[in-house]
N, C-alpha and C positions, 0 to 999 in steps of 0.2 A: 390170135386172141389176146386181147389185155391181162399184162398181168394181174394177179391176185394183191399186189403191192400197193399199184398205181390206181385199181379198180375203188381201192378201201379208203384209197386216201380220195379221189374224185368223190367219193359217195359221203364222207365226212365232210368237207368244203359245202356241199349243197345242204347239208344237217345243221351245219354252224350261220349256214347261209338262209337258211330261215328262218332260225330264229331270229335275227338282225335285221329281217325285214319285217316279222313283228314288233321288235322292241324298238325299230323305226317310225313304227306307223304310233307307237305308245310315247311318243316323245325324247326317244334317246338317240342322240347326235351321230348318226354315223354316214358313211360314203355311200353304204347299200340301200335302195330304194325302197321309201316303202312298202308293204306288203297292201295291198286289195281286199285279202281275206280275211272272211271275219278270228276276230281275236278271242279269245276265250282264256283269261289271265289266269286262272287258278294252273290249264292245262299248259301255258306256259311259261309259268315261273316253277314248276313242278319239273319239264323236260332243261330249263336253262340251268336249274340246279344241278339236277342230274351230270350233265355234260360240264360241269366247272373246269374239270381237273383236261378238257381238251382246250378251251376256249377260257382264260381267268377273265382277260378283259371284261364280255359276256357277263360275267358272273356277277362283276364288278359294278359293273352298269344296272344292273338289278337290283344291287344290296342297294344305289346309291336311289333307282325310283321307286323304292317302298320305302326309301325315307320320308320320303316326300308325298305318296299315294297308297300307304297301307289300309288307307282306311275304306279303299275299294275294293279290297280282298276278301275274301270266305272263308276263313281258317275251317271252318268246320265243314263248307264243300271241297276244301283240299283234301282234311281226312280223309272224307268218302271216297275220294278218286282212288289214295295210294291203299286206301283197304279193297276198293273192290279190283284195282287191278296190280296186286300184289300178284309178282313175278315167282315163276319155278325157282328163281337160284337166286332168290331173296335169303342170305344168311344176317348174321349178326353185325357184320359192318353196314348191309343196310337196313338195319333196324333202328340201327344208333343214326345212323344219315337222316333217317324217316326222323327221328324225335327232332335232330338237329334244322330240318326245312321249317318244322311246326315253329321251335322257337323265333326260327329267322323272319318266318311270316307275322307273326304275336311282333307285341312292341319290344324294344330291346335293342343293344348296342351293339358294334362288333366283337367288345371283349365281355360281356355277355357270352354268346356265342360260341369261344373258346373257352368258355368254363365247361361247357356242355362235354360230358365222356363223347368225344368224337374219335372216326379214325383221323392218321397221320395226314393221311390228304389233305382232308379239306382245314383240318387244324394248321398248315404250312399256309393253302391259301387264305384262308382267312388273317391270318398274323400278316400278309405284305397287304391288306386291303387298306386301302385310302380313296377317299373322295376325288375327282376328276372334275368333275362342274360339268360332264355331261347329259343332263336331263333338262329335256325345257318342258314349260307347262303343256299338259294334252290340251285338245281340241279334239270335242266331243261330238263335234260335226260331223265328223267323220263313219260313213257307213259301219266300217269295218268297225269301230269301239261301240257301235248299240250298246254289247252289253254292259260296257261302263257307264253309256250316258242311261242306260234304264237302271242301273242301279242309283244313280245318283238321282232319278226322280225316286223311283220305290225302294229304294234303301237296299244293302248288302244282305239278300236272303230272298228265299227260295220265288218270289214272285217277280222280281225281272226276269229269271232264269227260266219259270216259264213261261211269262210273255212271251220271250226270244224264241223258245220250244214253238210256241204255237203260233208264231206268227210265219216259222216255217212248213210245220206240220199241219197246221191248220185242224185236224180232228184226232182228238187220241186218248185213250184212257188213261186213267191215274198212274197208274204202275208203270205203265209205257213209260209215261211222262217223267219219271222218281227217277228209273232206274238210267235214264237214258240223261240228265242232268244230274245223276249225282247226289241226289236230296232224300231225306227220309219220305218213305211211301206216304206215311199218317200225316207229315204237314203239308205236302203236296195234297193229298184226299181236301184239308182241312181246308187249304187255300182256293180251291176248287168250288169247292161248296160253298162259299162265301162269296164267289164270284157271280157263283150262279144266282144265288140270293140277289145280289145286285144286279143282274141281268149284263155283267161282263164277261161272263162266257154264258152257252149254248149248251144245254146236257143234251144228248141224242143216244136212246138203246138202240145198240145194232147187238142182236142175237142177245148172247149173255154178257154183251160188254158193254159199258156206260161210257160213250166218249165225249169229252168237251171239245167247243173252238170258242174262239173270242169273236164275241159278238159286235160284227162292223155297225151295227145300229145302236151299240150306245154310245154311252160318252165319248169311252177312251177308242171306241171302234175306229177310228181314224188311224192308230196305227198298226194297220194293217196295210196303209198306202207308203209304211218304210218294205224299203227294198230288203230280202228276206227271205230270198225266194227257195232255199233247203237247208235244211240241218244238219249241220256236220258234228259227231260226234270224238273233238277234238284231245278229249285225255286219251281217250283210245286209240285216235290219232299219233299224236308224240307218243304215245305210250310202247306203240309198233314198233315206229320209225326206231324210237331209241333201244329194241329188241335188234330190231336190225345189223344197227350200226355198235350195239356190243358184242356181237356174234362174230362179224368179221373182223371188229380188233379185240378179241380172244386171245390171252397167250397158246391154251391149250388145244387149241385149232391146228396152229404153225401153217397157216394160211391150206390147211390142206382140203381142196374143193369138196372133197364125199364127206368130209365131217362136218364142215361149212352147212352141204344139201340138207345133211339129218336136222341140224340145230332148226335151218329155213322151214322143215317140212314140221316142226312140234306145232310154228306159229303159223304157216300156212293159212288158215279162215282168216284168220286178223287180217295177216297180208291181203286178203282178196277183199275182205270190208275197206280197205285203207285203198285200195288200187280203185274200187267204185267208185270214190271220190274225185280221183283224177280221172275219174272215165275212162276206165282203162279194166277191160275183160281178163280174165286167168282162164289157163285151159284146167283141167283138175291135176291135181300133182301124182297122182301115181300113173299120169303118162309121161312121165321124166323121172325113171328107176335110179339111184344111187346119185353121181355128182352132176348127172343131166339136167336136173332141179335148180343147180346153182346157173349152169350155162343155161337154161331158159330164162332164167331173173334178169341176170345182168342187165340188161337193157329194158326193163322192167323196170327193176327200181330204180334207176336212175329217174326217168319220167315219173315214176311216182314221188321222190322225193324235190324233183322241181314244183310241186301244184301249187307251194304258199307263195 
């Protein structure tokens, strides 16, 4: 069997390696190809933060395309993501991190930025940061950026994000729709009803629930002929993946396999929401009692952390 050494560092390599095939496909210069899959900016400039202190370059290339592209970002759909999937062993260094991505996403300079009470970390990286010249303008052509190009026809809030929603989902009620984009329930209801008013989306009662779709007979019903065809829910996505990959580079693990399984088995559901996506089944975890949980993964997630 592979070690636990070489297993964490192959499983990091594929983590550092999609994001780069995101920030590939978003305009940023590098050797790895770009990604196919759709891109979802808030969930990954939220996961490329996260992981700075593995990856500066990464980091680096981020600070440099929200120079140039902030104003296609959702400060206040960021929020939503880091509150509603605020992590078990979220302490006060990531509290201060949390405040320090908000101002990084808001307008503001690098030394800005080290004014912010940060920890040491990111205050080290942030002090060597300098611009590269590696960003070229997007192309919005591009499948994978919809939700860029729908933001730039309907603006930064909450109705490109459910266009996008529904043009995978095709029928869903409010709440569904809020909770699963990240938006407040009441302006999604709000955006909703006003669609409906205009006959671009469809109300349908099934039982006691009220579900919309976007209506292909109006105006805008045309796109529904953009390719589209399921909704991945991406901060919960990177949000896993990056559960994952702190777990095995853990000091307090000391790569030991039965402590590894316990950590694996809190997050377990996530893990098998996050494996659906790669088309990829889980048996149930309490048929792999103590550090069996980690030797059934191992080749698990490897496959799941290839999909972007």
């Amino acid at each position: 069997m592979e070690s636990l050494k070489n297993y964490k560092k192959k499983l990091l390599d594929l983590y550092l390696k999609l994001h780069w095939r995101q920030w590939s496909a978003m305009g940023i210069q590098s050797h790895i190809p770009e990604s196919d899959f759709p891109v979802d900016i808030e969930a990954l400039l939220i996961s490329t933060f996260r992981i700075a202190r593995y990856d500066k370059r990464l980091f680096y290339a981020m600070l440099e395309w929200l120079d140039l592209n902030r104003n296609l970002v959702s400060v206040s759909r960021a929020k939503n993501i880091l509150k509603t999937l605020k992590s078990d062993s979220d302490n006060k260094n990531d509290v201060r991190n949390t405040d320090l991505l908000i101002n990084i996403l808001k307008q503001g300079s690098v030394k800005s930025y080290i004014q912010v009470n940060i920890d040491n970390q990111y205050h080290e990286i942030l002090r060597e940061y300098s611009k590269r010249g590696v960003v070229q303008k997007i192309t919005l052509n591009n499948n994978q950026l919809l939700q860029l190009k729908l933001r730039s026809i309907f603006g930064v809030n909450a109705r490109s994000d459910i266009i996008l929603y529904l043009l995978a989902e095709r029928k869903q009620n409010a709440n569904k729709t809020a909770k699963e984009i990240y938006y407040d329930q009441k302006i999604v209801h709000r955006v909703l009803k006003n669609w409906e008013m205009s006959d671009f989306v469809r109300k349908e009662e099934s039982g006691n629930e009220i579900l919309y779709s976007l209506n292909q007979k109006s105006i805008l019903g045309d796109l529904n002929n953009i390719k589209n065809k399921e909704f991945v829910n991406q901060p919960l996505l990177f949000f896993t993946l990056g559960r994952i990959i702190s777990i095995f580079h853990a000091l307090e693990f000391h790569e030991d396999p039965y402590l590894i399984s316990s950590q694996l088995r809190k997050i377990y559901n996530d893990i098998i929401k996050v494996s659906n996506i790669a088309d990829l089944k889980l048996e149930k975890e309490v048929n792999f009692p103590g550090e069996e949980l980690l030797l059934y993964l191992q080749e698990k997630l490897i496959k799941i952390f290839s999909i972007i």
